[in-house]
N, C-alpha and C positions, 0 to 999 in steps of 0.2 A: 595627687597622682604624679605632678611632674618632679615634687623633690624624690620620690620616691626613685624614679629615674635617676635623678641625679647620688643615688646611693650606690650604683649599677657599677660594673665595671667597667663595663661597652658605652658605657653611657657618658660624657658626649663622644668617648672614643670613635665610636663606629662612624658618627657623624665626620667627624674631622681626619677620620681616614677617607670616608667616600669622597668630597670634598678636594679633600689634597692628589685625588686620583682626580677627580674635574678637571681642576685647578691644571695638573701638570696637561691632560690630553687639550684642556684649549690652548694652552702654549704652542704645543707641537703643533694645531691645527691654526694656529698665526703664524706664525715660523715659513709654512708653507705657503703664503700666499705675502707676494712682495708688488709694489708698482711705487712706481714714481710719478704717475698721473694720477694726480688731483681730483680733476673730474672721474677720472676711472673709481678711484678710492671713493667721493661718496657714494657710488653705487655699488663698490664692494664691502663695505662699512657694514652694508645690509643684509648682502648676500653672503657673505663667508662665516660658516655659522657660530665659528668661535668668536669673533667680533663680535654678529649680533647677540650674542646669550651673554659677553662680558660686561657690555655697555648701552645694553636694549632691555636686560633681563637682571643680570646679576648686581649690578649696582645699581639699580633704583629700588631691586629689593631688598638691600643693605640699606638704603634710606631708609625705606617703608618701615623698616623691621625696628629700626631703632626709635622711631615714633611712637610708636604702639607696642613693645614690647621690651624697651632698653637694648641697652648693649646684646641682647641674644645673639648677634652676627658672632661675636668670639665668644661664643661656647663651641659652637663649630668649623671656626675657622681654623684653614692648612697652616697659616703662618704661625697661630697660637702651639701647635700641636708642635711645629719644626723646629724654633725656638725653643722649646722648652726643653726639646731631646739634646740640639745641643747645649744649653746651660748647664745639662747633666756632667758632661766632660769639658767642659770649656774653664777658662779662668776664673770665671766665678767674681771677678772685679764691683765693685760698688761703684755706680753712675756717678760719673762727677753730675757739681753743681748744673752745670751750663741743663745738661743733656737729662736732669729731672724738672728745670724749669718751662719745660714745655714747647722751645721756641725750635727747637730741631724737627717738630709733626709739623709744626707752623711754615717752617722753611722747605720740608720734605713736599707737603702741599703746594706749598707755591710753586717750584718747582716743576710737580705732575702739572699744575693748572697754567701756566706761562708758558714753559720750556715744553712740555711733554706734546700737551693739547693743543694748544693755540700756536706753538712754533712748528713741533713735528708731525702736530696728525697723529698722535698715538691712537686716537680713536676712532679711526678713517682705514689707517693701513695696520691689518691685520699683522704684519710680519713684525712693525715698532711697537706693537701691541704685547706681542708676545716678549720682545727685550725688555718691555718695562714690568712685565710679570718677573721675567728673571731675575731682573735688578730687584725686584722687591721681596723674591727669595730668598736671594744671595744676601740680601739684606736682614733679616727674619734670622738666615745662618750664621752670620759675622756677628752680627751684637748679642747673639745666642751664643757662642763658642768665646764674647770679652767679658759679657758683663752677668750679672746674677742675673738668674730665672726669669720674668718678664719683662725685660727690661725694652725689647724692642716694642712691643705692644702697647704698656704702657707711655714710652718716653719719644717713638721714634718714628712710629705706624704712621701715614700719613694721612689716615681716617681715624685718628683717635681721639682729636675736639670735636670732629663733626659728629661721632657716634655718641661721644659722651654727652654733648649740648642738646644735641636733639632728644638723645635719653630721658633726657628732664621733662620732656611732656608726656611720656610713658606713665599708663595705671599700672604697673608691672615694676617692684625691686628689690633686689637681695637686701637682705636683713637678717634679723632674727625673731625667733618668737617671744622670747622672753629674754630682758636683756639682763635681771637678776640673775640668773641661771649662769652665763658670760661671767660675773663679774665674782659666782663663789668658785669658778671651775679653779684646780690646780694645775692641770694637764696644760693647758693653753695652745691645746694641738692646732689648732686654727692660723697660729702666729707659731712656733715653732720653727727655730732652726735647724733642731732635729730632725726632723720631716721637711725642710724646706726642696728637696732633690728626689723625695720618693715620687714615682711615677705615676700612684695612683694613692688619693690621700694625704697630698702634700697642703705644708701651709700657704698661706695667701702670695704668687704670687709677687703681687703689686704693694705688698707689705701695709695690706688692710683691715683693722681688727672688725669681723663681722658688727659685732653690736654697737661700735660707732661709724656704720654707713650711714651719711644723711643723705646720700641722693645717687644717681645713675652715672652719675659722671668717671668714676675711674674703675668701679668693680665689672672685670672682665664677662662676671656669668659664668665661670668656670666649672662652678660646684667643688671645688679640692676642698674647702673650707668644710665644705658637711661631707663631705668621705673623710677627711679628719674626725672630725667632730663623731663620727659615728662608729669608723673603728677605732679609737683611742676611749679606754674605757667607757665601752658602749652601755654597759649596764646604770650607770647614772641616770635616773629619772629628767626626762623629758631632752634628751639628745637623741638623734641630732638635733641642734637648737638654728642653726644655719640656716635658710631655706629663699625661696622664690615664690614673696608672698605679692597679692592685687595690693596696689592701694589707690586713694586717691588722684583720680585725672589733675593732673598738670601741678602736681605736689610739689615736686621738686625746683621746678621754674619759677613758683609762686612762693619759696621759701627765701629767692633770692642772694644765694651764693654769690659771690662775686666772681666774674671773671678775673684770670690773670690775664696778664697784659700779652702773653704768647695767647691766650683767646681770644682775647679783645680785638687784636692784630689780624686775626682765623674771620673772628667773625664778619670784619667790616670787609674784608674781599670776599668774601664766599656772600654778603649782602647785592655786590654788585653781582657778582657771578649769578645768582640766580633772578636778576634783573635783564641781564642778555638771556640767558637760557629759555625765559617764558616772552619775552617783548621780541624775540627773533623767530617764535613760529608764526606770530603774525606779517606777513610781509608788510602792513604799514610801518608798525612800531620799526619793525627788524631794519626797516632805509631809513627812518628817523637815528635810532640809536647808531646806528655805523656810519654815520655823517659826519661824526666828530671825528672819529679814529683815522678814518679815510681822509679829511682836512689835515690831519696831525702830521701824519705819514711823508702827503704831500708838500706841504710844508716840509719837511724834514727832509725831504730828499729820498726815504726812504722805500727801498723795493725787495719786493722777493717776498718769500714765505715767512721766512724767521723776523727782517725787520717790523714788518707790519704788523706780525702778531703779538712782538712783543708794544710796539707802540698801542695795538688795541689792546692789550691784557692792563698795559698801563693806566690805560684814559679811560677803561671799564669797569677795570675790578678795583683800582686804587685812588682817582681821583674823582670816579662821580660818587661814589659808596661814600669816600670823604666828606667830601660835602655834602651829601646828606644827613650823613651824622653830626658835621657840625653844625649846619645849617640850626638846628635845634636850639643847641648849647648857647650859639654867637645871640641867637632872639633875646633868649633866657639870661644871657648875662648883660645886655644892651637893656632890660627890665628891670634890674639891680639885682637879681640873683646871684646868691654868691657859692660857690662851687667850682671846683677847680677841672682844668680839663682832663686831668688822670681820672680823678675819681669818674666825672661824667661818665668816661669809656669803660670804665669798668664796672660804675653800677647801671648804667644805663642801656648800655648796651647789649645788656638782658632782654631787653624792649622788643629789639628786632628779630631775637630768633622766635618765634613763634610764626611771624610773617616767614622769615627766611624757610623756616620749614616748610609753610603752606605751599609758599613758591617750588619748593624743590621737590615736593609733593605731587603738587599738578604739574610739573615737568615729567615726574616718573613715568606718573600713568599714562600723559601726552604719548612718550617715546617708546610704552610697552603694548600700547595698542596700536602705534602706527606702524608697527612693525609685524601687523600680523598677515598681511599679505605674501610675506618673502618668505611664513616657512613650507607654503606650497612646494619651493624646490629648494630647499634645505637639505633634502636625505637622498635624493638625486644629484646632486652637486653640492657637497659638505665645503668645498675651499671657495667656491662661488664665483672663480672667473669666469666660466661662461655665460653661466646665468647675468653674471652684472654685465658681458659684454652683450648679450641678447637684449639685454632693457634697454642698453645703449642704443641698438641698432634696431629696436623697436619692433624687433621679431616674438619679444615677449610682450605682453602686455599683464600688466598685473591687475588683479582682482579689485575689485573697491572694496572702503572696506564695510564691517558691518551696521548696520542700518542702524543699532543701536549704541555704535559709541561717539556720534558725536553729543545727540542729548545728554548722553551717561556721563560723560566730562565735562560737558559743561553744568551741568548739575553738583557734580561733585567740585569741580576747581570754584566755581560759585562758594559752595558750602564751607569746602578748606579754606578760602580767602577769607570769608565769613567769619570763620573760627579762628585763626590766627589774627585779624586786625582789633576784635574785642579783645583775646586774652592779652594782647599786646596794651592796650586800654589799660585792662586791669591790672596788668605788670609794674606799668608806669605810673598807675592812681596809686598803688601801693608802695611804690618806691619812695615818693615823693610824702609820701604820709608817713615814711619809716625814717627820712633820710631828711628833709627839706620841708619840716610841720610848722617851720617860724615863720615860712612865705611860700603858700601855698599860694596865693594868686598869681606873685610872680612868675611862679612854675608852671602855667598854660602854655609858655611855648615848649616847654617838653611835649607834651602833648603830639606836636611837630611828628613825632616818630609813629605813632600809628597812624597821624593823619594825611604826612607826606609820603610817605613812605606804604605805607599799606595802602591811604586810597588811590598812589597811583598803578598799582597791580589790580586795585577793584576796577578801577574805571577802564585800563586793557582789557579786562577780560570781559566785561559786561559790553564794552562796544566791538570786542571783536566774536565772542558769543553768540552772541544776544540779538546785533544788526546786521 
């Protein structure tokens, strides 16, 4: 049913038009709504509805989605659709080196996550909310109008290791059905330069030959490849051959890719990152964890918004995630294990996303249910300064919420914890038995990564749960 869709014209067009019409009216509806107070901002963060549906709604189910269902987010995403139009008339240039090795999503990331978030509040203030949309536009447009066809999506997007890593635990991926079929074709519309620029039925792209996809990680979901494949000599028996077929839960992460080193780099901050995100809804963990940062700062002399956040972005995302991960390696080679430390972060470091995921998982759901109290006055106040200055002054009072979502997440973050710290096990028993079978005893401190690392997310949650 669903390749059949994707044989459609409209299809993901209509999507990725409604979308980019979203897309543009939350801007307009951040744009609108400015403050310079802090404490004002977290209570507008909630209340202004383009805030809450970008960063309560829309991006945890860009998470959600890419766990369970791969890359799906860019089949209908605005940026896929905007880019491509301009590739049409643009220079058409071929990505240097630097800018297909990955490390410009990795930089563009750090960036949103240091400078955007943790320095400006993009996420607070609705108005920086919407500059950092445009920038990502205008961005989408520029490397659309330099370089070939998806060039920004795949090389540039600043969710494009998060969507493609997490992809890997997805039962859900493009393929083919038969890869003989691929291998007698003459037409080879799929790859095509002659088609590379048509609008509907164009080749791959990310310059991907269907029948050797091994995993989720760089195929957009676009479907161009089976609109290829099916108006170009469609009478061929068994075309389209392209398609979006179920496979195997967690096939792709258990096949054991290696990360590049612009992932490797992605992974270990985005490790720490969602180590504050789930240990800061508990106000324990949340004053233990900002104890350091806060020391750091102080020491440093430093004040203000910008200093401090990048001193905490530093001591959070980059030097405790570090040492967790080497924490491991340093056991393991203090053991006599021999293994170098590139390879470690690159094969091992596979380890941690499956945790990484659970974590950013139970964050989602955390931030999309605790936000259901503020859409009472949402459509009565769309830009949300009154309503946020009313909760201020306490003339509103908000609803509690419902009875059923505190068991339901804890049930569920329970479960995800659950599921990420075994497959994490299993990642690691496998790597170690692919990669390091001469000393396998010595290899128990690897182990470290699911058991530091995962059971300290288990043991937060079960004592703030559970007691």
């Amino acid at each position: 049913m669903l390749n059949r869709l994707f044989r459609l014209t409209w299809f993901p067009l209509t999507f990725q038009l409604l979308t980019l019409v979203v897309f543009v009216m939350l801007m307009v509806g951040g744009l609108r709504a400015d403050t310079g107070d802090m404490a004002f901002a977290k209570v507008l963060r909630n209340t202004n509805v383009a805030n809450l549906v970008v960063w309560s709604y829309w991006w945890p189910l860009i998470i959600l989605s890419a766990m369970f269902l791969g890359r799906v987010w860019c089949t209908v995403c605005p940026m896929e659709l905007v880019t491509s139009l301009a590739s049409k008339v643009g220079l058409k240039r071929t990505p240097p080196a630097f800018l297909r090795s990955g490390w410009v999503i990795t930089i563009y990331y750090f960036l949103v996550l240091f400078v955007g978030i943790h320095m400006l509040a993009i996420h607070r203030v609705p108005f920086r909310m919407a500059i950092y949309m445009l920038v990502l536009f205008s961005s989408a447009v520029a490397f659309g109008l330099l370089f070939s066809r998806n060039t920004f999506c795949a090389h540039v997007c600043p969710v494009g290791h998060l969507l493609g890593l997490y992809a890997r635990l997805a039962p859900m991926g493009w393929g083919v059905r038969d890869r003989a079929l691929c291998s007698e074709c003459k037409d080879q519309s799929c790859v095509s330069e002659k088609t590379a620029y048509e609008f509907q039925g164009r080749s791959c792209g990310v310059g991907l030959r269907p029948a050797k996809i091994e995993d989720n990680t760089q195929c957009l979901v676009c479907g161009q490849c089976l609109k290829a494949c099916h108006r170009n000599n469609p009478g061929i028996d068994g075309r389209p051959n392209p398609g979006w077929f179920p496979q195997r839960w967690f096939k792709d992460i258990l096949n054991h890719k290696l990360l590049t080193p612009a992932q490797a780099a992605f992974c270990l901050v985005v490790s720490g990152f969602v180590i504050y995100e789930v240990f800061t809804e508990w106000g324990t963990t949340k004053e233990l964890l900002l104890w350091t940062p806060s020391k750091v700062a102080e020491a440093l002399g430093t004040s203000g918004a910008l200093g401090y956040g990048m001193v905490k972005s530093l001591t959070l995302f980059v030097a405790l995630p570090a040492f967790l991960w080497y924490l491991p390696f340093g056991v393991f080679r203090l053991a006599g294990g021999r293994l170098s430390l590139s390879d470690y972060l690159l094969r091992f470091g596979i380890s941690f996303i499956p945790i990484m995921a659970a974590a950013h998982a139970i964050k989602s759901l955390l931030k999309m249910t605790s936000r259901i109290p503020y859409w009472e006055y949402a459509v009565a106040d769309p830009l949300g300064a009154e309503t946020a200055r009313r909760i201020l002054d306490k003339t509103i009072q908000l609803a509690p919420l419902p009875s059923w979502r505190d068991p339901a997440i804890t049930v569920l973050a329970l479960a995800l914890m659950g599921i990420g710290v075994a497959l994490s096990i299993v990642v690691t028993r496998k790597l170690i038995a692919t990669h390091l079978p001469e000393m396998s005893w010595r290899s128990a401190p690897l182990y470290l990564i699911p058991g530091l690392y995962g059971g300290a997310f288990s043991v937060i949650l079960i004592a703030w749960r559970c007691f």
